[in-house]
Wavefront OBJ file of the C-alpha trace (Angstrom):
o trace
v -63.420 10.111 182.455
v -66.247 10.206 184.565
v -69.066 7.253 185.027
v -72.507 8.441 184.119
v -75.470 6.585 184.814
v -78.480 7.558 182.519
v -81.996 6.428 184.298
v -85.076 6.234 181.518
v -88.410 6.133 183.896
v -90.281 4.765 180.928
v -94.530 4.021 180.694
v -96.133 3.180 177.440
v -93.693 4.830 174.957
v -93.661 1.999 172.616
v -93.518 5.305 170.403
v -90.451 6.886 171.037
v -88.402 4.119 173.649
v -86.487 2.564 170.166
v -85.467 5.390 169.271
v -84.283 7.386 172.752
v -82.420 4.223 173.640
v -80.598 4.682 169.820
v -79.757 8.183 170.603
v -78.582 7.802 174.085
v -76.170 4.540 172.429
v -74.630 7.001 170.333
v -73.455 9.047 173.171
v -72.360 6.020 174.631
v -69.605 5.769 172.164
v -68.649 9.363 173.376
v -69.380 8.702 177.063
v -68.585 6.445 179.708
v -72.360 5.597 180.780
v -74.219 3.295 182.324
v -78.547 2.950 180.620
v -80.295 1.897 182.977
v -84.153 1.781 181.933
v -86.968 1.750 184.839
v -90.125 0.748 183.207
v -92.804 2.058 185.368
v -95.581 -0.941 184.351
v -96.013 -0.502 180.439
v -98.594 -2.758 178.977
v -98.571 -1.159 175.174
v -95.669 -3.557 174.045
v -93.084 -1.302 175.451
v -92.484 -4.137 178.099
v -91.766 -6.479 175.010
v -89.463 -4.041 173.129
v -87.251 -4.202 176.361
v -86.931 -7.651 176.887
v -85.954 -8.449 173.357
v -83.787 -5.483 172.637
v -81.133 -5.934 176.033
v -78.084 -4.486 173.952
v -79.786 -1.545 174.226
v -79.168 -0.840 178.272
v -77.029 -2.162 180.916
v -79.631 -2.473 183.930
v -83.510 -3.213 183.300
v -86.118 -2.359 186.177
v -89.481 -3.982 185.903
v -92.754 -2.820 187.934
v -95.818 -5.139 187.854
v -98.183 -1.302 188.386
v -97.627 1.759 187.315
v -96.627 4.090 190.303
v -94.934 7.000 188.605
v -91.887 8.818 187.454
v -90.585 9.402 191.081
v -91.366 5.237 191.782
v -89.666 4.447 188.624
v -86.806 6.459 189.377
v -85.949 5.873 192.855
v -86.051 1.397 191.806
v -83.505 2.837 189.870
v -81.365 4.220 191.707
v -80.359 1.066 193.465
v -78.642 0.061 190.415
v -76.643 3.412 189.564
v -73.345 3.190 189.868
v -71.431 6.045 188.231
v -70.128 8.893 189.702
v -72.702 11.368 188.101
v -76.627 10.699 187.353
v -78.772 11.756 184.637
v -82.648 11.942 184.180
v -83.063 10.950 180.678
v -87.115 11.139 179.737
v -88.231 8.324 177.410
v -90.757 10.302 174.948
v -87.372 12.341 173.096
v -88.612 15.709 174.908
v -85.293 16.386 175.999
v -82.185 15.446 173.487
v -79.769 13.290 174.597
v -77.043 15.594 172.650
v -76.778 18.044 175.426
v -75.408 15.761 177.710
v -71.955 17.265 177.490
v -73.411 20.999 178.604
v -75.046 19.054 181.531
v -71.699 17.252 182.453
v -70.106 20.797 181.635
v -70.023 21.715 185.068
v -69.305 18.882 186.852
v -66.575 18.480 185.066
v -64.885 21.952 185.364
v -66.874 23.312 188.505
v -67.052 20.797 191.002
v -71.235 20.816 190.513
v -73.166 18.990 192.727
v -76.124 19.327 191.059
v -76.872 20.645 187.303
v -80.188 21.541 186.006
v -81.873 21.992 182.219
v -83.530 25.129 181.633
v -85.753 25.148 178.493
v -86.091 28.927 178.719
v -82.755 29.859 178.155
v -80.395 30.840 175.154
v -78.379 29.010 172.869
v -80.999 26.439 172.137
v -84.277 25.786 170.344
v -87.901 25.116 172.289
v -90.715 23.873 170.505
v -93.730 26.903 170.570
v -95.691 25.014 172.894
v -99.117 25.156 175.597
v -98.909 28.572 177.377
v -100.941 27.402 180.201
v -98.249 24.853 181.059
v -95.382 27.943 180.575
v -97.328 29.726 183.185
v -97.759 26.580 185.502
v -94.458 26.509 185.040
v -93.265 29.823 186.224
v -95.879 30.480 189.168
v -94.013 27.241 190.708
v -90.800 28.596 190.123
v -91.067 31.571 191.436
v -93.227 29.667 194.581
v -90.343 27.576 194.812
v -87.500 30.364 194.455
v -89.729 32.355 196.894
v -89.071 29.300 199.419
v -85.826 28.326 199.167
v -84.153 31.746 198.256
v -82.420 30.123 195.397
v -82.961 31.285 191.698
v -84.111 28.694 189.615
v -85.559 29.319 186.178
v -87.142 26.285 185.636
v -88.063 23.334 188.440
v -90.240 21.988 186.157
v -87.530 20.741 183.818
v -87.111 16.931 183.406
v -83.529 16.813 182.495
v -81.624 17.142 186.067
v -78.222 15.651 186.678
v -77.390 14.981 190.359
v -73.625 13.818 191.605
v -74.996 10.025 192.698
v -73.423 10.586 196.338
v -75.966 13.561 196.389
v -78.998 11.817 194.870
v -78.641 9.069 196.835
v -78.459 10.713 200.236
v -81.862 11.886 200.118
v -84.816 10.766 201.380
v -87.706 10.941 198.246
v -91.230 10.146 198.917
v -93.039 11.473 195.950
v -93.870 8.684 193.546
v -95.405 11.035 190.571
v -94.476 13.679 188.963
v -94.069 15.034 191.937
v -90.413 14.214 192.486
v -89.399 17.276 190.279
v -90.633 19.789 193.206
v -89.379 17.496 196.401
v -86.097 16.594 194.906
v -85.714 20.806 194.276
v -86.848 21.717 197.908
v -84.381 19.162 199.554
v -81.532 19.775 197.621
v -82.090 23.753 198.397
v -81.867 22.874 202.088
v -77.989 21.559 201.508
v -75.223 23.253 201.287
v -75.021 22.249 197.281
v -73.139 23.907 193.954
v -76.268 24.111 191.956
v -75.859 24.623 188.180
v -78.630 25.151 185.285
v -77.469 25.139 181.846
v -79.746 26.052 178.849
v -81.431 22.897 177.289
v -83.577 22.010 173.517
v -87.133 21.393 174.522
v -89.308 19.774 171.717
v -92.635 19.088 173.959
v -95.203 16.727 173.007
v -98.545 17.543 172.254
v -101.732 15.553 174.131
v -102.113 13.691 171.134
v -98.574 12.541 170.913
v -98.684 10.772 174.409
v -97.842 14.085 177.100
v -98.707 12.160 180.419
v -98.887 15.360 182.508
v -101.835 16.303 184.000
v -104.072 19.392 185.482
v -103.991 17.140 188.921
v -100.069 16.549 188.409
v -99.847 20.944 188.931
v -101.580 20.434 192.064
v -99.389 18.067 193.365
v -96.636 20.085 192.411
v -98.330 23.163 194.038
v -98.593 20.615 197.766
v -95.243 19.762 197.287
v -94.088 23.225 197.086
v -95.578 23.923 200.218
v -94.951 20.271 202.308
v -91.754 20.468 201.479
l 1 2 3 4 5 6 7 8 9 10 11 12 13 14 15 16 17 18 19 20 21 22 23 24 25 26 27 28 29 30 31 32 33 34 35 36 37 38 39 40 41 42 43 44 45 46 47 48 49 50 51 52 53 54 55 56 57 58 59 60 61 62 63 64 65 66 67 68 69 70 71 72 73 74 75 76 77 78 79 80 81 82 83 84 85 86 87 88 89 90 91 92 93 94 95 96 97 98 99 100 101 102 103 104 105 106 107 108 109 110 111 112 113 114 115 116 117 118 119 120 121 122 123 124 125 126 127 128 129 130 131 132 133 134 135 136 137 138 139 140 141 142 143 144 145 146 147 148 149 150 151 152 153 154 155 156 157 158 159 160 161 162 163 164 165 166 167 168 169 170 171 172 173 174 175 176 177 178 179 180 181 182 183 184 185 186 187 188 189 190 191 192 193 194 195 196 197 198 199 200 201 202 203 204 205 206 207 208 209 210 211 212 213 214 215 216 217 218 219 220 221 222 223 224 225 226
């Protein structure tokens, strides 16, 4: 059985961190995985939660500031150590339940690199901000336009990456960033790239969605810098 390391960038989800960890434990009893949690400078009591709930993950990574989701996720990286790696968010956007159709094609087709795509069939989406949906797809098709590769959905936070992969490549973004520089690079290898179809229940403003108008624009640079 294969060793999969789940990293949880996490910042302020005293919310929803409980109960991600829970779900991603009961996949653990299915799984051979490895939780590591990178908490990106949370000072809403999520910080707390973590140091007196350890049974919950194997590897804890603290940062004094909050830098970002490509920060939190490249501190930790240094402690992966399965064979495969998995982006897990911490707000319950994406459900830890489809981690078999993400390790589907590792397993069988020698993947390098598997993708989520929320737009796909065979699983539900929450009806959600069309201006985002068309963010979305005008940097997909950018990116696709770029690299020559058809993606369906950069954007998407659940990405799985063979660690030997993931850990060969040089990342600079420390925002949100990451999701458009980690696509470009790994289009410029000579990679087995995968994208299965994905549930999607996004968040609402109100219910803590950290991505921002300025966040797009730094997706839109990175399209083109990299």
């Amino acid at each position: 059985m294969i060793k999969v390391s789940i990293i949880i960038p996490v910042f302020n989800e005293i919310n929803f961190i409980e109960e991600v960890l829970k779900k991603v434990n009961l996949k653990k009893k299915q799984l051979n995985l490895q939780i590591i949690v990178s908490d990106d400078g949370s000072n809403d009591g999520t910080e707390s939660f973590l140091k007196n709930n350890k049974n919950l993950f194997d590897n804890l990574v603290r940062s004094e500031n909050n830098e970002g989701k490509g920060s939190a996720i490249k501190k930790a990286l240094l402690y992966s150590d399965g064979d495969v790696i998995i982006i897990q968010d911490s707000d319950l956007e994406y459900d830890p339940n489809d981690y078999d159709k993400i390790l589907q094609p590792f397993i069988f087709s020698n993947a390098d690199v598997v993708y989520g795509n929320r737009f796909g069939n065979n699983k539900f989406e929450r009806v959600h901000y069309f201006s985002h949906r068309i963010a979305n797809f005008a940097l997909t098709i950018l990116v696709n336009f770029f690299t020559n590769i058809n993606f369906s959905d950069v954007e998407c936070g659940f990405k799985a990456f063979k660690t030997s992969v993931l850990k060969n490549i040089s990342l600079f973004e420390k925002s949100f960033g990451f999701e458009i520089e980690v696509t470009k690079k790994i289009s410029k290898l000579n990679l087995k790239i995968f994208q299965v179809p994905v549930s999607y229940n996004g968040r609402s403003y109100s219910e803590g969605k950290k991505i921002k108008f300025i966040d797009a624009l730094r997706a839109l640079y990175c399209a083109v810098r990299y």
